[in-house]
Structures are given as structure tokens and as C-alpha cells.
VMD Tcl script that draws the C-alpha trace (Angstrom):
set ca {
  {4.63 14.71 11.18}
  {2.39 17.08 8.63}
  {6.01 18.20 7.09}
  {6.98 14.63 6.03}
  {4.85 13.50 2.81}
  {3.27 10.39 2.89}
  {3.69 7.31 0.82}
  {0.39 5.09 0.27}
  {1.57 1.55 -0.07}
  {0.16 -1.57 -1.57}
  {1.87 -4.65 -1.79}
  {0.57 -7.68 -3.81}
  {2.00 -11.12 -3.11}
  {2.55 -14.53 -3.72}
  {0.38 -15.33 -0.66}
  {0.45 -14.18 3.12}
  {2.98 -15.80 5.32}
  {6.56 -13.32 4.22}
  {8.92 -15.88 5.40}
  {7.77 -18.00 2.71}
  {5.74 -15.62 -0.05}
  {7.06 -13.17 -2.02}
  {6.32 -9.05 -3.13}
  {5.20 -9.00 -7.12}
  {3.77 -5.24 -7.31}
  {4.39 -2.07 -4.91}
  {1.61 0.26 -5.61}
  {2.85 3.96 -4.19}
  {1.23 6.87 -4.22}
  {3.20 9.69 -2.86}
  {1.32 12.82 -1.04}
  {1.65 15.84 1.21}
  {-0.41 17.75 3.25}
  {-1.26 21.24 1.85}
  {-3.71 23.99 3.01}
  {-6.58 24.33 0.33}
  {-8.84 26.92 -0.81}
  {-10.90 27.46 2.33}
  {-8.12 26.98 4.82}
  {-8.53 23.59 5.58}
  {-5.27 21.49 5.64}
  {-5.95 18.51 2.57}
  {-3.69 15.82 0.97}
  {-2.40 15.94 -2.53}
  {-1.16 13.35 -4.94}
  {2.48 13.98 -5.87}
  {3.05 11.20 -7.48}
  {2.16 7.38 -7.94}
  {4.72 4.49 -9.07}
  {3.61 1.01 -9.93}
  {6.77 -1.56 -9.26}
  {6.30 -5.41 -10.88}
  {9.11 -7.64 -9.47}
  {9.88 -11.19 -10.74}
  {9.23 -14.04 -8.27}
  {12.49 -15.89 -7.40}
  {10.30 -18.56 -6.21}
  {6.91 -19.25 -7.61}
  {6.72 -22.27 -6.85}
  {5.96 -21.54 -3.31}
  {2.97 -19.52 -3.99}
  {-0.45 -19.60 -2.24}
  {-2.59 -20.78 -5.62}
  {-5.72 -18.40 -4.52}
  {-3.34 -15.33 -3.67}
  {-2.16 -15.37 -7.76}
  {-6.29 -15.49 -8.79}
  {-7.17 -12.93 -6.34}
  {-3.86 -10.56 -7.69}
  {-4.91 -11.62 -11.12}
  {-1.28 -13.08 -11.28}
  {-1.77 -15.28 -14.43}
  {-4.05 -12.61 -16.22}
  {-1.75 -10.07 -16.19}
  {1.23 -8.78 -18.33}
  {4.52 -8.83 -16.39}
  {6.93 -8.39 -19.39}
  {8.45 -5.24 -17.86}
  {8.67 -6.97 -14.24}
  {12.08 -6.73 -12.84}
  {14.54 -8.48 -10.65}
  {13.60 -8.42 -6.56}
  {16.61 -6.44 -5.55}
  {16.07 -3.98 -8.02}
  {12.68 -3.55 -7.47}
  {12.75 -3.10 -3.61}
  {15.96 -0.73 -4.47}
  {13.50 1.44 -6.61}
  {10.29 1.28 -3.66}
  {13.42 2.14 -0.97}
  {13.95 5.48 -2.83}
  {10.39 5.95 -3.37}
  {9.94 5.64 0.53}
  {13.43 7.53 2.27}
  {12.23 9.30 4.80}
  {8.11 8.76 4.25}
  {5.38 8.29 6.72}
  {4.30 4.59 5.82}
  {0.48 4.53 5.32}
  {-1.19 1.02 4.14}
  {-4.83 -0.58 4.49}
  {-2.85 -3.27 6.39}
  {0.56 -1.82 7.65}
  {0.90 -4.71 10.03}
  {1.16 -7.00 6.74}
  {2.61 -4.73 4.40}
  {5.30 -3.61 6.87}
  {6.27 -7.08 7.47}
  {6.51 -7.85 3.75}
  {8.82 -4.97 3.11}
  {10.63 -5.64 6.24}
  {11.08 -9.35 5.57}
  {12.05 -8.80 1.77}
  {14.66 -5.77 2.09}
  {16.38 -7.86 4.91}
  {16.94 -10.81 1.98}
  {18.38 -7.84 0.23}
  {20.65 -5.92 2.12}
  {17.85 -2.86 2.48}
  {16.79 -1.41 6.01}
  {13.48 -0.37 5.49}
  {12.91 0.47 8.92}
  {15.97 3.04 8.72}
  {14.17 4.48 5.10}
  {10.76 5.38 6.38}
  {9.61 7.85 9.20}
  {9.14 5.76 12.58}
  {5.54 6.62 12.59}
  {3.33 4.21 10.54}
  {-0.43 4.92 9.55}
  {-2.89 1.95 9.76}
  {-5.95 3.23 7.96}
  {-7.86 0.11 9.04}
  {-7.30 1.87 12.41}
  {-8.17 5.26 11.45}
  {-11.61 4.10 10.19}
  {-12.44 1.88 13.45}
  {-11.46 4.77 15.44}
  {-13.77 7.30 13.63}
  {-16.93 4.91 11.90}
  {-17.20 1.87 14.69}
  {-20.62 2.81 15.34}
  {-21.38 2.57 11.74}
  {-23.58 -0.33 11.30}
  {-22.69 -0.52 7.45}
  {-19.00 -0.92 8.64}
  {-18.09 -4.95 9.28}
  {-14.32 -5.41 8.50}
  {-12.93 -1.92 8.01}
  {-11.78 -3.95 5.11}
  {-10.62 -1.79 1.96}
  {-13.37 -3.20 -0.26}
  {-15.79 -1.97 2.70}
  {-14.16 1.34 3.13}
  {-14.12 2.00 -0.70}
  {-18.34 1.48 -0.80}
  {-18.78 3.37 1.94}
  {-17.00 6.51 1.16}
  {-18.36 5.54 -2.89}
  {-14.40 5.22 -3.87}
  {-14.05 3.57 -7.26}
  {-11.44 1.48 -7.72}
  {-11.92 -0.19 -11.09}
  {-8.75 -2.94 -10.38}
  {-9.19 -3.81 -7.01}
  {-5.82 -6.27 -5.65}
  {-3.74 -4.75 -8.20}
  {-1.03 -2.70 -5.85}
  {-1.47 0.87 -7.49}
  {-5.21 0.54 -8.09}
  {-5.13 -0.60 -4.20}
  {-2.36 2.71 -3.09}
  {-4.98 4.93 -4.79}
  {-8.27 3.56 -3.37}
  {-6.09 4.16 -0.09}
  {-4.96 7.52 -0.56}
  {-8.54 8.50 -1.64}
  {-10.22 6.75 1.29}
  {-7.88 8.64 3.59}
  {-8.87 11.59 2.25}
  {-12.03 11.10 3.15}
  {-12.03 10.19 6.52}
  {-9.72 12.88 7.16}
  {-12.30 15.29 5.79}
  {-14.59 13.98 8.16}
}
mol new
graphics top color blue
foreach p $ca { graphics top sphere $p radius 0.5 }
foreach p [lrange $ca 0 end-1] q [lrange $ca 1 end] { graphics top cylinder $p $q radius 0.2 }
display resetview
């Protein structure tokens, strides 16, 4: 698994149930595993892709989901269609290991969405998923500071920044960089 790179996701939606909300930003931030200065295997940032896609159906969407993506504040001029959008993140994520704050969620909502649209996302990325929810309650759960192993939470404790928190690159980023640290650990 430390040939594959690794693709930290963030999705922001329209709310939370994926049968009814929809994806409007993929946040990716691509990555490998390379040996650094003092022998120690590290991760490196490859690249990172932002992906706005156009609600088919806004109509449906959770109200407090579009204030806490800062839907309405937001330009999405350059947002494009669904299908093209999810075509663009399938690329982005052939043959990836899948890590996410939330896989369970995120999974779903790629899952869900690519089915709509003809796209096998389970036959694009690696088997193995990375939960990094997970990976912090394995390695801090006797940290008292530590409640919800929530990405907000995780981003304090390791002293993170991310200056646009619940937009989906800002989030990818804040995950990569939290990773990072509990790997160094």
C-alpha cells in the first residue's frame, strides 16, 4: 500500500442523506509517501484540485448544510455540470488509496453520485480506504483534549490552520496536514 499515492478527499454537499443531497466541491489533494532527509518515510503534496459542480437539484437542499459550506457566499461561476465534474474527481482518484476525515460519508457520496452517472468509483480507487477519524482514536483516545476526533478538533490539536474551514480543498489540506502529523507521531 506505501507504492500507491494517496488522494485526500473532501466533499461539500447539499446536506447529508446522498440519496437525496448532492456533491458541490471535491477538495483533492494528491500525495505519496517518500523517504526524507533523516530516513524517515514522510508524505508529500503532489498535487491539489478543487472541483465546483452545479446542483441539478437545489431545491432539495438541507438550508444549514449551504450556510455551513458558505454555499450562497461563494462564487460558483466556473462550477460545472455533475457528470463532468465526478468524470474529472474519477481521473483524479484511478487507482488511489481513498483517505477522508469521514470516509464512511464521503465514500457514500461518491459512491451514490458516480452510480447516477455511469462511474464505478469503487472499481477507480484502491480497495483499502483510510478513515483518519480512526487513525486519531486509535493513537490520541487517552487524550483528554480529544472529544469528537472531529476535523475542527484534530486541526487545534495538532495547531493546523485552515483559514476556510467546510470549503472541500481548504478541508483535503487540513486533512493531508493532520495526517501528517499523526503519522509523525
Amino acid at each position: 500500500m506505501k507504492t500507491h499515492t494517496l488522494a485526500f478527499v473532501d466533499l461539500e454537499m447539499t446536506g447529508l442523506d446522498p440519496f437525496q443531497h448532492e456533491i458541490i466541491e471535491i477538495g483533492i489533494v494528491l500525495a505519496k509517501q517518500v523517504t526524507g532527509e533523516d530516513g524517515k518515510q514522510i508524505l508529500e503534496a503532489l498535487s491539489e484540485h478543487n472541483i465546483q459542480l452545479k446542483p441539478e437539484h437545489i431545491e432539495n437542499a438541507d438550508p444549514k448544510a449551504l450556510e455551513v459550506n458558505k454555499y450562497h457566499a461563494r462564487d460558483w461561476s466556473l462550477a460545472i455540470p455533475q457528470q463532468e465534474g465526478l468524470s474529472q474527481a474519477a481521473k483524479l482518484l484511478d487507482g488511489t488509496v481513498f483517505v477522508a476525515q469521514n470516509v464512511a460519508l464521503d465514500w457514500a457520496f461518491l459512491q451514490y453520485a458516480g452510480s447516477r452517472h455511469h462511474i464505478d468509483f469503487d472499481k477507480l480507487a484502491h480497495y483499502h480506504k483510510l478513515d483518519l477519524a480512526s487513525m486519531a482514536f486509535g493513537k490520541l483516545y487517552h487524550e483528554p483534549k480529544l472529544f469528537k476526533f472531529s476535523l475542527r478538533e484534530m486541526t487545534e490539536y495538532f495547531e493546523v490552520t485552515n483559514q476556510n474551514a467546510h470549503t472541500a480543498l481548504a478541508d483535503a489540506r487540513a486533512t493531508f496536514e493532520v495526517c501528517k502529523k499523526l503519522l509523525a507521531m
